[in-house]
N, C-alpha and C positions, 0 to 999 in steps of 0.2 A: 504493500500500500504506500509505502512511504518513500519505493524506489519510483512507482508511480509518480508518485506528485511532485518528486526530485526533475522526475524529465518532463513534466507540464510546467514548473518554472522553466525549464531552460529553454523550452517551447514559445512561451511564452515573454521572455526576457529577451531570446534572440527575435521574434516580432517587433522591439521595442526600439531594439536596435537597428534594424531594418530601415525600420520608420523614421527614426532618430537620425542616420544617417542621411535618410532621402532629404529630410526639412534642408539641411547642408549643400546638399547636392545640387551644384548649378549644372544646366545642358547647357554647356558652351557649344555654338554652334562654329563648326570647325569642317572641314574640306578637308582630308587627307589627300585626298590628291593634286593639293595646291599647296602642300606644307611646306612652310619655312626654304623659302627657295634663296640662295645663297645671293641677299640684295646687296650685301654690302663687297664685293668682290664688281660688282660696274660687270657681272657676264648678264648675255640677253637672258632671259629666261623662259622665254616661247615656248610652246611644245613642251616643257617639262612636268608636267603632270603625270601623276603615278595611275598607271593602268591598274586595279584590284583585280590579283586574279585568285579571290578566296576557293582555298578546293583543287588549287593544283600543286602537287609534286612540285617540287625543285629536281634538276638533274641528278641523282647520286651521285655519278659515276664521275663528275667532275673533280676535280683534286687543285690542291690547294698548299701552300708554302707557311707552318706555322711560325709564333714567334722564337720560338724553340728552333729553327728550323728541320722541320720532320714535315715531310710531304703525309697530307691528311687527304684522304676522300671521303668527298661530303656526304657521303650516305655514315659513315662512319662516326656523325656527331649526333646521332640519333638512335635512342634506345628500342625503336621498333620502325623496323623497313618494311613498311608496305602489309602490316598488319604481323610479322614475325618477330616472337622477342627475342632481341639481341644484347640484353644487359641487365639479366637477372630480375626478370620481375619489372624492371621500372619502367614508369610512363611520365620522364618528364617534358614537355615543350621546352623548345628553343627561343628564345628572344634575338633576332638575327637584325640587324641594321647594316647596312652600306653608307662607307666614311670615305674620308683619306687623311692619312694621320699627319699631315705638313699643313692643313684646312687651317686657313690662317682665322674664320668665324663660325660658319655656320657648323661644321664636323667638333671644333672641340666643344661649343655651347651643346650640341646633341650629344657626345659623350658624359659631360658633366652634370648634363639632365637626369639623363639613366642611371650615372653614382647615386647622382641623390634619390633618385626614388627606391633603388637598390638600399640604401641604406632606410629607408623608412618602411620599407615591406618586410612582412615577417614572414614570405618565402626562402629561402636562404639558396644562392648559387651554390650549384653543386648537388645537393640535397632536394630540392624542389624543382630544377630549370636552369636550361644551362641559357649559355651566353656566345652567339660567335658574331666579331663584328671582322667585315669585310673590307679592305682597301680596294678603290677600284682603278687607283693609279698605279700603274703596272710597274711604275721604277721604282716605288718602296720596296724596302728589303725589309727583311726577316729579322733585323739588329735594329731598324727603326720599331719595326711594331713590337718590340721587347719593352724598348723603353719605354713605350706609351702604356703597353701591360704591366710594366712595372708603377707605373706612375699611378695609375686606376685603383689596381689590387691590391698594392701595398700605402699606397696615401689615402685612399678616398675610400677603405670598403673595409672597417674594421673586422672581417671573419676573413680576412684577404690575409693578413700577420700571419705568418706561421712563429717556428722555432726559430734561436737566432734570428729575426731580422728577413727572416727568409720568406716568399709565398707560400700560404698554406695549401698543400698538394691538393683538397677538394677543392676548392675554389680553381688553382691554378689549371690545370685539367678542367676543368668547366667553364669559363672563361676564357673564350680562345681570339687571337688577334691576328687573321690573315693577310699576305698577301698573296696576287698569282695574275698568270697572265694577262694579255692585254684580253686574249679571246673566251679564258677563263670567268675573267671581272664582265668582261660583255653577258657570257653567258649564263649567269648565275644573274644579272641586272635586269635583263629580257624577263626569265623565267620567272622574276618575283615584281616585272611591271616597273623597274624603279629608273626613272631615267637619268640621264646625266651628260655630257660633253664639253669638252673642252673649248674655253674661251681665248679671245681674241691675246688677254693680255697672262695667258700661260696657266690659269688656274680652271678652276672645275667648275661648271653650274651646273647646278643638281638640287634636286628635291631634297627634302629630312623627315624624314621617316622609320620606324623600327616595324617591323612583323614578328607575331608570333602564331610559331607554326609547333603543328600535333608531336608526338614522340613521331610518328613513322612518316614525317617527313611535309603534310600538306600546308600549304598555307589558309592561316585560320582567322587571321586577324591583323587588319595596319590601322597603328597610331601615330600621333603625333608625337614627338616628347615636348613638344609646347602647351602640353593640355594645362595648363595652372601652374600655383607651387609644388615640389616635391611631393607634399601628402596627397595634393590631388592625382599625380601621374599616377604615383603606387599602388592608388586605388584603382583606377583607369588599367595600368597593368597586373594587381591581382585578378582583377575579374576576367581579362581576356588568357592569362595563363590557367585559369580554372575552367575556363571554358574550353582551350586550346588541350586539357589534361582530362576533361569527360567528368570532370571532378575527382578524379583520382588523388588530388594530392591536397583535397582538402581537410585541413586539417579539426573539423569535426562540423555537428549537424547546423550551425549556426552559417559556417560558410556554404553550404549545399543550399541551403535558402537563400541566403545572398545571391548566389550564382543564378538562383532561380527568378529571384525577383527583378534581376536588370538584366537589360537586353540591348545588343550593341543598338543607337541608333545612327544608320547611314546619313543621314540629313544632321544628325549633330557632330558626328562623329567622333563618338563616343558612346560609354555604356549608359542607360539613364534609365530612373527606377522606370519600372511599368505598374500603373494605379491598381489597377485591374487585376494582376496578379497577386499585390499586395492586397486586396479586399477579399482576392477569393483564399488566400494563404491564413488572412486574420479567420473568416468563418470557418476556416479546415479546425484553426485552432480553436475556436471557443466554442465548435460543434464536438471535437475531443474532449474541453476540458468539463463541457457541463456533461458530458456524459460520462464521463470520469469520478466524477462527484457523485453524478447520479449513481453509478454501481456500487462506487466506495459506502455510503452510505446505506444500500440496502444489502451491501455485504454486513457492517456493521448491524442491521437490525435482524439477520437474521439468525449473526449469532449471539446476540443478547436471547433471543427466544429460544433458542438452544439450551441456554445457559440455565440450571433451576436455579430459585429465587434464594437469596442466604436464608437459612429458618425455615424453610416454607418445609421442608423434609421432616426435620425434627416436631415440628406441630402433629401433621400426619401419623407419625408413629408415638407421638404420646397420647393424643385423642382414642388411640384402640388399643393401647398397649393392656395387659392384664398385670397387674401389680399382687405379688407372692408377699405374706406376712405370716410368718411362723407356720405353713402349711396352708393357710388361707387363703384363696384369691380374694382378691377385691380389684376391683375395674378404677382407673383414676378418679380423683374425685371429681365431682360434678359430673361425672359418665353416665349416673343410675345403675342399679344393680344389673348384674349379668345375667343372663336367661340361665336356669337351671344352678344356681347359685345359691346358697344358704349362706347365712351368718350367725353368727354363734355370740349370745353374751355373756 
């Protein structure tokens, strides 16, 4: 009974919060596929809008130059290819963005977005979702995107610290900083809609954007990382890595209603509660909890009626009991005498 009404508070408390958080919750109306297009570099910006292509594969079989440098194929950062598990059970999504790590504006403000909202989410790289972000300038080397991995994971992402001073090995492994060719970076760019081309005066214009795609590789979701402050992206990318993960990695029944209750919207571009959901999730609830009540309650009375009365026994059996006096019955008193009974004076 009392494990009952433990999980209709939490039922009922995570509703609160729900709601709690929607009052907060602004639809910033937002265009993904007009995001943060690199103004301050003077490149045209025409035509650079990001094609959504939610639901398609990325190429696996494409391969990639880490900051490590160890040649990775992109099927390879993902814990299920194409519905097979490939890494013990897990289903985490990837958070994947295309940068260039020399991006004198718009790539390190979108890198430094992502720290922060990484460090406000209580997903953890590694453990929850990984992280791979792409160069699509083919002349970085693999000693540049070190030290920008270093700079991320060890200054900006406290579970990044290992031992000595060093990266801590889950993070660092999950956390990955590519570069690769020129035909490589095209074709991983195509595949996830994200454009980009080199301008007049040597640098990049290019859209800013992050996707988050399933464990077995599809694209599931693009944001901004312009969405608000730090606590707002967080939120913005918990709920598309929960969705991006089936719920798999939520971590209990409070966040499965969250996921449940917002739904990306295309026109805001973002996740934003839905009313409707939340009215018909409150009735789920308080059609549970008075019914809950209601059984608890006629469990209780029915074993109170179960139960005999204190005394109510003992009365019973002294009312007919026959009382023995030196050989003599006598019935209690006030009983009247017993049938077939004498008394002797």
């Amino acid at each position: 009974m009392f494990a009952q009404r433990h999980q209709l508070l939490a039922l009922v408390s995570a509703t609160a919060i729900i709601a709690g958080g929607a009052s907060a919750q602004i639809a910033r109306t937002y265009d993904p596929s007009k995001s943060g297009v690199a103004p301050a570099t003077g490149a045209t910006t025409s035509g650079l809008d990001t094609d959504q292509k939610v639901g398609a594969f990325v190429p696996m079989e494409l391969r990639f130059t880490s900051a490590e440098g160890k040649e990775v194929r992109l099927g390879d950062l993902f814990d299920l290819e194409k519905g097979t598990a490939a890494s013990g059970g897990k289903h985490r999504p990837v958070l994947v963005t295309l940068v260039y790590y020399d991006c004198p504006v718009v790539c390190s403000a979108t890198m430094d977005k992502l720290a922060g909202a990484f460090r406000r989410l209580d997903y953890k790289i590694g453990k929850d979702f990984k992280v791979a972000y792409f160069s699509f300038d083919s002349t970085e080397t693999a000693k540049r995107a070190m030290q920008v991995k270093e700079s991320y994971v060890l200054g900006n992402y406290p579970e990044g610290l290992g031992d000595n001073g060093k990266m801590n090995p889950l993070v660092a492994d999950n956390w990955n900083f590519f570069v690769g060719t020129a035909a490589a970076n095209r074709e991983l760019a195509n595949a996830l809609g994200f454009k980009y081309r080199v301008a007049d005066n040597g640098q990049f214009a290019h859209s800013s954007v992050f996707m988050i795609l399933t464990p077995d590789g599809r694209i599931s979701r693009y944001l901004s990382p312009f969405l608000g402050d730090d606590k707002a992206l967080a939120e913005q990318m918990k709920l598309a890595l929960l969705e991006a993960s089936d719920g798999k990695i939520a971590k209990g029944v409070s966040e499965l209603m969250m996921s449940w209750c917002f739904m990306y919207d295309p026109k805001a571009g973002a996740y934003t509660l839905q009313a409707m959901r939340v009215m018909k999730f409150g009735a789920i609830v308080s059609i549970v909890a008075v019914g809950s009540l209601i059984a608890g309650l006629m469990f209780i009375d029915r074993a109170r009626r179960k139960r005999p009365q204190p005394g109510s026994e003992g009365r019973a059996v002294q009312d007919n009991r026959i009382v023995e006096n030196g050989g003599e019955e006598l019935r209690a008193p006030g009983s009247g005498p017993a049938q077939g009974t004498s008394f002797s004076s």
